[in-house]
C-alpha positions in Angstrom: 25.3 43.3 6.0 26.0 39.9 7.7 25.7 36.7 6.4 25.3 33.3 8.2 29.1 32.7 7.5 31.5 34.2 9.8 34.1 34.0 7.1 33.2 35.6 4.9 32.7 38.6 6.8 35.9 38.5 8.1 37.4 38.3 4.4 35.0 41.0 3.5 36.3 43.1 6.3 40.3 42.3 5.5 39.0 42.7 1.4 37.9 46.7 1.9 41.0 47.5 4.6 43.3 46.5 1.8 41.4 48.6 -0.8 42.0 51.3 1.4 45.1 50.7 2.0 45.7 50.3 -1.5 43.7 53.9 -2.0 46.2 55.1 0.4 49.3 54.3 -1.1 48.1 55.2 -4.5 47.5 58.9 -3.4 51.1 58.9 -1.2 52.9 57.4 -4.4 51.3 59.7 -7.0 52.3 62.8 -4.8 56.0 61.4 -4.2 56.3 60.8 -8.0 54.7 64.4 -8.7 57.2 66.1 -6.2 60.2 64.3 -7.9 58.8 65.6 -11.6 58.6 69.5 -10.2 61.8 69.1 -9.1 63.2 68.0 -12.2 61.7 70.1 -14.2 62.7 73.0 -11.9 66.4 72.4 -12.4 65.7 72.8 -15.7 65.8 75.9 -17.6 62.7 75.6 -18.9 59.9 78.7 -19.6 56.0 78.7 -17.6 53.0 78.8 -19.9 52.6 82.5 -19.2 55.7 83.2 -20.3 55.6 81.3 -23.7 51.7 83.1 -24.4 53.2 86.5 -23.6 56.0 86.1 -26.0 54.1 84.0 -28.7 51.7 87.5 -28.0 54.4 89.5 -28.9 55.8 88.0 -32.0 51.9 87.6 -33.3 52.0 91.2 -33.1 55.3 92.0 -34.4 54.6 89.8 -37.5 51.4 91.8 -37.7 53.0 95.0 -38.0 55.6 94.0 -40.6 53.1 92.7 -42.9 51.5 95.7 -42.5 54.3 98.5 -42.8 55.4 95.9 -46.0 51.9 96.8 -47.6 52.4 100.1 -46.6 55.7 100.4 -48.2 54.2 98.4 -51.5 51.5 101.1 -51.7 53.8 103.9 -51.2 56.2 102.1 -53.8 52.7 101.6 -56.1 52.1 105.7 -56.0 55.5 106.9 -56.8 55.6 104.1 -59.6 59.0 103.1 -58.2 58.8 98.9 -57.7 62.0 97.6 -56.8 63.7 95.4 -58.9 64.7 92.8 -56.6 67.9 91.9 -59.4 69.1 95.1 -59.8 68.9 96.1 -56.2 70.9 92.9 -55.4 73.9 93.8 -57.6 73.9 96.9 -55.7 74.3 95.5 -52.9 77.1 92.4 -54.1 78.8 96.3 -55.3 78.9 97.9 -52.1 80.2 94.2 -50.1 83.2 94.4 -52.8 
């Protein structure tokens, strides 16, 4: 689009190189500062995502078996009519440390 002003058209023009210029070095700086963070954190002795799930995996699982082999136990416990006595079987073992 050209106006009657040849100034403004130059400004125009000079206007959009340096907002691609300033585009440009957006993009370069982002990147720079991106490759500095990786490195970073790469020295570090930090764990990936898939690594945290797996093990966060693991000890969902794990907790989910001792609650159940402790409700398990407490049923066993429940049908021999044996409950523990949590003080007596304390003393037994402050006996045995001494």
């Amino acid at each position: 689009m050209q106006t009657q002003n040849r100034l403004l058209d130059d400004l125009a023009r000079v206007a959009t190189g340096a907002l691609g210029v300033a585009a440009g070095m957006r993009a370069e700086i982002e990147a720079r500062l991106r490759d500095q963070f990786e490195r970073a954190l790469s020295g570090m002795d930090l764990v990936s995502r898939e690594e945290f799930d797996a093990v966060k995996a693991m000890a969902a699982k794990a907790r989910a078996e001792q609650e159940d082999l402790g409700a398990r136990l407490a049923a066993l416990e429940a049908q021999l009519g044996k409950a523990p006595k949590p003080k007596k079987a304390a003393k037994k073992v402050a006996a045995k440390k001494a």
